[in-house]
C-alpha positions in Angstrom: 77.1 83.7 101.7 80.8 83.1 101.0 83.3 84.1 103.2 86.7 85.5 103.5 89.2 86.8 105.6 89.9 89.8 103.9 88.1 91.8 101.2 89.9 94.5 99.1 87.6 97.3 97.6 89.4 98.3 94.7 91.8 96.6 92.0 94.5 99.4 91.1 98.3 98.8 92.2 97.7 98.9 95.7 94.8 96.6 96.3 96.2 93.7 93.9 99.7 94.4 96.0 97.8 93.8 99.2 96.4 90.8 97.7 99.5 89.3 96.2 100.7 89.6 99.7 97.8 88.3 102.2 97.5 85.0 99.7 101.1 84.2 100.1 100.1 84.4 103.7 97.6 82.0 102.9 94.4 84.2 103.5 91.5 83.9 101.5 91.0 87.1 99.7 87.8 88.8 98.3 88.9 91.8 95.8 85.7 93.8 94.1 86.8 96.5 91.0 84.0 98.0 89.5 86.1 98.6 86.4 86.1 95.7 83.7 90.0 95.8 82.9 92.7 97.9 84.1 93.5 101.0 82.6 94.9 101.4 79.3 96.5 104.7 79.6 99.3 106.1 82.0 99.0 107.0 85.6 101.9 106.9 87.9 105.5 106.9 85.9 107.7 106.3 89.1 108.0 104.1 91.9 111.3 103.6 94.3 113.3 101.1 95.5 112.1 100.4 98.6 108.4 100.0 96.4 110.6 97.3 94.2 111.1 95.3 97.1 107.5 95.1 97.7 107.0 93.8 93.9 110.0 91.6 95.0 107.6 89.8 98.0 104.7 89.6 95.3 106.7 88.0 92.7 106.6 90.6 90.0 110.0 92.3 90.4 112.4 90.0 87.8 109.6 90.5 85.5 108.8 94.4 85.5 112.5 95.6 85.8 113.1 95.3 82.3 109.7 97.2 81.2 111.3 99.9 83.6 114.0 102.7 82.8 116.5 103.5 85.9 115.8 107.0 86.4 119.1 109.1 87.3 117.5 112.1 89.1 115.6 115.5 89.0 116.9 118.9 88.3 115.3 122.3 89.1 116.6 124.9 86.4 115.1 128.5 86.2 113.7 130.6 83.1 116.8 130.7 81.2 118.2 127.3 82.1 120.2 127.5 85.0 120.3 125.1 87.1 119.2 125.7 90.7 119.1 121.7 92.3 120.2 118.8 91.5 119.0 115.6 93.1 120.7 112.8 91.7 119.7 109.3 92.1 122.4 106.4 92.7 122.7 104.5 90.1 123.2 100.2 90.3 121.7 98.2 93.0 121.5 100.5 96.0 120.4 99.4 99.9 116.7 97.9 99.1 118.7 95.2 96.5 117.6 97.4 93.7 118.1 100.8 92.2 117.2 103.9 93.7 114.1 105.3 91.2 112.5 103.9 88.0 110.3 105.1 85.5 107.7 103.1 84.2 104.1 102.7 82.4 101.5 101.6 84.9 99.3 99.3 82.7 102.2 96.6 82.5 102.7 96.9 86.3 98.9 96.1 86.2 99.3 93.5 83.7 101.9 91.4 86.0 100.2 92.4 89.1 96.8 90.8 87.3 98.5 88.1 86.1 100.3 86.8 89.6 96.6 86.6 90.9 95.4 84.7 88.5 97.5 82.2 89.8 96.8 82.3 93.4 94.0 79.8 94.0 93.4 81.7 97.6 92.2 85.2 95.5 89.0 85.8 93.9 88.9 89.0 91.8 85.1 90.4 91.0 85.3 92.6 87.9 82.8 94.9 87.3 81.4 94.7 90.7 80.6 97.5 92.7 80.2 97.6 96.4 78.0 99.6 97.9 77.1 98.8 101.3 80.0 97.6 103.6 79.2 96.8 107.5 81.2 96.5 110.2 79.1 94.0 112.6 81.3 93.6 115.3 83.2 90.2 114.3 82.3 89.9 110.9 82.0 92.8 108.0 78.9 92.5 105.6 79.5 94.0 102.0 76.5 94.1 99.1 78.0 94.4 95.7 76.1 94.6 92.8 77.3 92.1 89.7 77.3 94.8 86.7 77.7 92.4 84.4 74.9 90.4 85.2 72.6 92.9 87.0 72.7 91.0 90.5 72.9 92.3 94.1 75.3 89.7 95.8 76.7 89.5 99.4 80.0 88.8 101.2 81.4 88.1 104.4 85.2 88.8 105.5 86.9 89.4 108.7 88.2 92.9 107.3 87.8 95.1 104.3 90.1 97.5 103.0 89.5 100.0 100.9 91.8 100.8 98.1 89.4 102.5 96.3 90.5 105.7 95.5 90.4 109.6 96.0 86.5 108.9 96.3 86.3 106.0 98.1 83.3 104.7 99.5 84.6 102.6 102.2 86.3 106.2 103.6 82.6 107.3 103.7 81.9 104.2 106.0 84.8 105.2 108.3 83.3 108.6 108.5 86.1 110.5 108.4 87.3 114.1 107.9 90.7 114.7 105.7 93.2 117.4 107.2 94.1 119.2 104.6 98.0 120.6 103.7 97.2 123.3 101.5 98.3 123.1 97.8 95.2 122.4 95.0 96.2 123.5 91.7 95.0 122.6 87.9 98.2 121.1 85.7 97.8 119.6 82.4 99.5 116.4 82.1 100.3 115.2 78.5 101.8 111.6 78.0 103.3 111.3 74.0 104.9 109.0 72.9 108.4 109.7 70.3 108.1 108.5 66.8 111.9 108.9 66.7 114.6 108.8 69.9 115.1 113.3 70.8 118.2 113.0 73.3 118.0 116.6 73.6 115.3 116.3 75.8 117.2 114.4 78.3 117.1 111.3 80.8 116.9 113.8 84.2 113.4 114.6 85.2 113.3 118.3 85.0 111.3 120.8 87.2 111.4 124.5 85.1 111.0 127.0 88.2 109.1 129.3 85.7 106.7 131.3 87.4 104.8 132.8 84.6 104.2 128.7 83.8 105.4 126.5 85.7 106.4 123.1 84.0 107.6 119.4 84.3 109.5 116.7 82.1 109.4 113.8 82.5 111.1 110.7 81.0 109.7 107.5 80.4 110.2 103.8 79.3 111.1 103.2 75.6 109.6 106.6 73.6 107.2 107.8 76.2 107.8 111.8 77.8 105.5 113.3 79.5 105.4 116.8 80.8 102.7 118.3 83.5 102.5 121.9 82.6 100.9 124.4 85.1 97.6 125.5 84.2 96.4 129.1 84.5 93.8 131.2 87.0 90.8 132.1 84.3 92.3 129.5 81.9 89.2 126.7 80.9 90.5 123.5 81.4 89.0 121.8 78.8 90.2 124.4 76.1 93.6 123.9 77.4 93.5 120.3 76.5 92.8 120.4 73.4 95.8 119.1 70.7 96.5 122.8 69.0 96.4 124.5 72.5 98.6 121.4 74.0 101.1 121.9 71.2 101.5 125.4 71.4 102.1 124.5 74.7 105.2 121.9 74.2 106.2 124.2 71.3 109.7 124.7 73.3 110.3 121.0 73.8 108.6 119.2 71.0 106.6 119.4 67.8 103.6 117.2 66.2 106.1 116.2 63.6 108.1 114.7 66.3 105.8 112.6 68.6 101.8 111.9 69.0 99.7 112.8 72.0 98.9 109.2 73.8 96.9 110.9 76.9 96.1 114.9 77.6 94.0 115.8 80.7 93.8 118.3 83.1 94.3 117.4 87.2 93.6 119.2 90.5 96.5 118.1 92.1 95.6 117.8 96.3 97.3 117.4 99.4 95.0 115.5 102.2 95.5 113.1 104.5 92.7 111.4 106.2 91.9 111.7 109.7 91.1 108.5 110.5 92.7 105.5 109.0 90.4 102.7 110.4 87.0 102.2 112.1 86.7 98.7 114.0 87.2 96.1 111.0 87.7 98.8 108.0 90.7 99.9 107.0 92.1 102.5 104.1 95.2 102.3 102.1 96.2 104.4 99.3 94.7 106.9 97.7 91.5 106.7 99.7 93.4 107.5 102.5 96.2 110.0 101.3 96.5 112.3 98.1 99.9 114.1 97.2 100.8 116.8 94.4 103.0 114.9 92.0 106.2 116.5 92.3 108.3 113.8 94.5 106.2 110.8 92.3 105.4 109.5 95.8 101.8 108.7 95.2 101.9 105.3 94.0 104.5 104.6 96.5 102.7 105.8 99.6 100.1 103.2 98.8 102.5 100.7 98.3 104.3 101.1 101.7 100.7 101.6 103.2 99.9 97.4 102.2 103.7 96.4 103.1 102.8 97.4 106.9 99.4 96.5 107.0 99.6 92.6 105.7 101.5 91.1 108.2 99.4 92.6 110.8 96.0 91.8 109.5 97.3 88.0 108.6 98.7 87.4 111.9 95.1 88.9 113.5 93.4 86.0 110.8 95.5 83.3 112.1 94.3 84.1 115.3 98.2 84.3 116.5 97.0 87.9 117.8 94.2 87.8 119.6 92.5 90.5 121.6 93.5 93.8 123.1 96.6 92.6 121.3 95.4 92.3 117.8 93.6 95.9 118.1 96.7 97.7 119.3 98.5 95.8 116.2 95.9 97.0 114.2 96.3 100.7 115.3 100.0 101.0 114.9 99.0 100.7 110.8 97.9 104.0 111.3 100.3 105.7 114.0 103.3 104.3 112.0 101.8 105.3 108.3 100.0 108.7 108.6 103.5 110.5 109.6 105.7 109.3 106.8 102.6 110.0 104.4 102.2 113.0 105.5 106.0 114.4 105.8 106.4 113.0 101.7 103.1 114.9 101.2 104.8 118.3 103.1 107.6 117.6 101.1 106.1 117.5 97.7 103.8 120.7 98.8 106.9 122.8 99.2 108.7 121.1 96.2 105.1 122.7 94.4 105.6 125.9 95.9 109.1 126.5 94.8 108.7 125.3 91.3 105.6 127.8 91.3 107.7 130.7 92.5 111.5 129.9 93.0 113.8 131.9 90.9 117.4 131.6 92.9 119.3 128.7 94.6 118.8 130.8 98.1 114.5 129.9 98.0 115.6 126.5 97.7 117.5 126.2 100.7 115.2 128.3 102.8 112.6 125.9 102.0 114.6 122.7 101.9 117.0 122.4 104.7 118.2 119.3 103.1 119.6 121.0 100.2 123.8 121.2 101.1 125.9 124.0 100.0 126.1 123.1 96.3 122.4 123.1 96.1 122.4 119.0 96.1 119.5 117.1 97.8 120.1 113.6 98.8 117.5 110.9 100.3 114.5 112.4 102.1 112.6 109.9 103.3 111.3 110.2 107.1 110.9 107.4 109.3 107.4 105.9 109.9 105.6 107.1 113.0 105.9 105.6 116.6 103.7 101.9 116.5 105.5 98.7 117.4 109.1 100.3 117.7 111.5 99.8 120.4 113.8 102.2 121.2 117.1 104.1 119.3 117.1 103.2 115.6 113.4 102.0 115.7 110.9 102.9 112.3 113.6 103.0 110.0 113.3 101.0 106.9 116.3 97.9 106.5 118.3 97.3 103.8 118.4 93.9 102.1 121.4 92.2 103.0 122.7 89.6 100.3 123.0 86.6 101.4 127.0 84.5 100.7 124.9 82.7 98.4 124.2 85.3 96.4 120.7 85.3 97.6 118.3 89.0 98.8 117.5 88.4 102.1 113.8 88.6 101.7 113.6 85.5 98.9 115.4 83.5 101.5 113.0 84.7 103.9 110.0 86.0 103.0 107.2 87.1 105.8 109.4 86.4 108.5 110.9 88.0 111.9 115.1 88.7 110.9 117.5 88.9 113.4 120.5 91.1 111.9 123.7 91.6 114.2 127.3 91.1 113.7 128.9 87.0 114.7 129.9 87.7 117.7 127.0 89.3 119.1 124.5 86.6 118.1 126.4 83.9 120.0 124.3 81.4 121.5 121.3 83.8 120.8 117.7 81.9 121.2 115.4 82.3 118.3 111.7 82.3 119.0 109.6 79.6 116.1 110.1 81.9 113.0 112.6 83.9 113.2 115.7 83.8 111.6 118.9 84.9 112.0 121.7 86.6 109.2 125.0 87.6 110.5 128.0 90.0 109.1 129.8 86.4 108.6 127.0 84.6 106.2 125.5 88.1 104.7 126.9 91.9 103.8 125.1 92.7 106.6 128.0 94.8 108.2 127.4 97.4 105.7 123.6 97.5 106.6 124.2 97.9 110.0 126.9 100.0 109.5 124.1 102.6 108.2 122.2 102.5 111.5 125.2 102.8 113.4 124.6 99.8 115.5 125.5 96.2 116.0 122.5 94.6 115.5 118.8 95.1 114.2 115.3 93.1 115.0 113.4 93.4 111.4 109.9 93.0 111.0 108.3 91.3 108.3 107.6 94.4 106.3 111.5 95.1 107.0 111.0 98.2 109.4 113.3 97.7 112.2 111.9 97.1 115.4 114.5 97.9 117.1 118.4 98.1 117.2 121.2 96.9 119.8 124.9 96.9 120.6 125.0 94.5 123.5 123.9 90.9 123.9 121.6 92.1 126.5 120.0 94.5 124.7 119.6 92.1 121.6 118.2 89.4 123.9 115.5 92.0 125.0 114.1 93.2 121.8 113.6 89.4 120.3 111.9 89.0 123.3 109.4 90.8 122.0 109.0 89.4 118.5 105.8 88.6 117.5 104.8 85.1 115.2 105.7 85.0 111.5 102.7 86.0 109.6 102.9 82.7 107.8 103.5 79.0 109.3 107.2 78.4 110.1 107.9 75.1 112.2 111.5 75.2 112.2 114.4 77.6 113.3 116.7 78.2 110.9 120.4 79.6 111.2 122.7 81.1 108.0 
């Protein structure tokens, strides 16, 4: 029976992420899709900066950001037009080294993601394999998947399965676990078309119409692809409201068939659910399986994304046996404490973001249901810290910028997978590094401006780029890289920039 130290249920975005990133670890990876190829059609449309950085560590990033379009920001108008919010997006590269939003078309995220793999010797991808029976035995986990393809029952062995599987995931059913439920489950129709000639009249901005006879959204895509999520009705039938003459009628104020072909048409129950528990001994969820989200804040993707950034590092450094323990299962369990909060405050978020484009008609909703919105009825940067895990202290959870290097160089393709000690020149004087950890100052790096952000002299990152920690003594500094923990790869030198 062959054996691995991690197997990955599930072959969308986030499992061939969590892949990408365990191999360059140098784990040996198991990943079962019961699917033959990736899907042809379009899914997600947005991902963020902070999930660029991700494709970044897995190699993808130079690649994919010209199939992207930067996406300048959402609007809220009302029934005739005005405009009620605006939530711009900065355009150029922003604090992450990249740009605050794209749009894009999932299958060639897939197609790179796919691709990268093939080319890691340590990942073996199963197509059209289905688990079926996974077991935690107490130091080993025991999945049977049966071979589609060739009608045969197999087994597997790995340290630690993780199931990326889905909104119906079978490894969640393992876990046994309930899901807390937020509250919003509503029927939209989402229609992907694709132009057969450029319409600027419809715009670059995302666009919620606060309509509450029909609520609606615009979308823009990549190249000629728009898509729009319309609202559908109590009493309406779903499948009658998918069909082409119904879904025209329905873009009749946007777009005609003369103008643009139907790619995709189908009609979702949007949820909001979190699960209760994110792990049971040596199984662990990440994505969808393990969080669902209306689409309105085009979190969903992401949320899995930033679910296999904090998880990785962990499970390779337990693999390595540099955690061992009581020690690797409190490492373990900060996946969950630091993850479920931030999912669940974007999930809130987009709940209320639902609710107001369901029923808002005046600026004055807006703000009583987003404190964030300022007085001209402009929302900047929402995104919460993660939850309390490994962090240390004032400015612990909160995500790091990436500092360029004098080089020219992003911090994390100078140093991927590793510990980072951030601080101003003068602080770091005769600092000791522990093996593995590296240090960038305000005098090799832009790093003043990071820090600047934080309001503090220095920061501890972790290998997913969280800060552990932040200081603005030499004392205090000396303290939290104390407590840094090995590089989730091998490292057998210091090194200084």
């Amino acid at each position: 029976m062959e054996e691995y130290d991690v197997a990955i249920v599930g072959y969308g975005p986030t499992g061939a992420t969590l892949a990408h990133l365990l191999a360059q670890c140098g784990l040996k990876v198991l990943v079962l899709e019961r699917e033959n190829a990736a899907y042809h059609l379009p899914r997600a449309v947005h991902f963020d900066g902070e999930v660029m950085r991700v494709f970044q560590w897995a190699g993808i990033a130079e690649a994919l950001e010209p199939l992207t379009r930067a996406n300048p920001g959402m609007r809220f108008v009302d029934a005739t037009g005005r405009l009620l919010l605006d939530w711009p997006r900065p355009q150029g590269e922003g604090p992450q080294g990249w740009r605050a939003s794209y749009r894009f078309h999932q299958p060639d995220l897939e197609r790179l993601l796919r691709a990268g793999l093939a080319e890691r010797p340590e990942v073996t991808v199963r197509a059209r394999c289905e688990a079926f029976l996974v077991e935690d035995r107490g130091d080993m986990v025991e999945l049977r998947f049966e071979d589609m393809a060739r009608g045969r029952v197999e087994r597997a062995r790995a340290a630690f399965v993780v199931g990326c599987d889905g909104a119906r995931s079978l490894v969640r059913r393992f876990i046994e676990t309930g899901m807390e439920d937020l509250g919003f489950h509503e029927r939209w129709l989402v229609v992907d078309t694709i132009l057969r000639a450029d319409k600027p009249a419809l715009g670059d901005h995302s666009i919620q119409y606060c309509v509450p006879e029909r609520p609606a959204t615009y979308v823009r895509g990549p190249g000629p692809r728009r898509r729009w999520e319309i609202t559908v009705l109590p009493g309406e039938d779903s499948a009658e409201v998918a069909r082409p003459e119904r879904v025209w009628e329905l873009l009749s104020d946007w777009l005609t068939p003369e103008e643009a072909e139907l790619e995709r048409t189908a009609v979702y129950t949007f949820h909001s659910l979190v699960a209760e528990e994110w792990r049971r001994g040596r199984l662990l969820l990440a994505g969808d399986a393990c969080h669902q989200t209306p689409p309105f804040m085009g979190q969903g993707m992401c949320a899995g994304i930033r679910d296999v950034a904090n998880l990785y590092w962990k499970l390779a450094l337990i693999c390595r046996g540099a955690v061992v323990g009581d020690a690797a299962d409190a490492l373990l369990q900060s996946y969950a404490t630091e993850r479920k909060p931030n999912a669940r405050e974007y999930i809130r978020t987009a709940v209320r973001l639902g609710g107001l484009i369901n029923t808002c008609g005046t600026e004055e909703a807006l703000r009583a249901a987003l404190p964030g919105v300022g007085g001209t009825a402009r929302m900047e940067s929402i995104a919460p810290p993660i939850g309390p895990g490994l962090g240390l202290g004032e400015g612990a959870g909160r995500l790091f910028g990436q500092p360029r290097l004098a080089d020219g160089r992003r911090l994390d393709a100078a140093f991927p997978h590793r510990w980072v000690v951030v601080a101003e020149a003068d602080l770091a004087q005769g600092l000791n590094l522990p093996p593995g950890a590296v240090l960038v100052t305000s005098e090799t790096s832009d790093a003043a401006d990071h820090l600047a952000r934080l309001g503090a002299r220095a920061a501890v990152l972790r290998p997913d780029r969280q800060t552990l920690g932040t200081a603005d003594t030499p004392e205090g500094l000396a303290a939290l890289v104390a407590r840094i923990l090995p590089a989730p790869i091998d490292i057998h030198e210091q090194e200084m920039v």
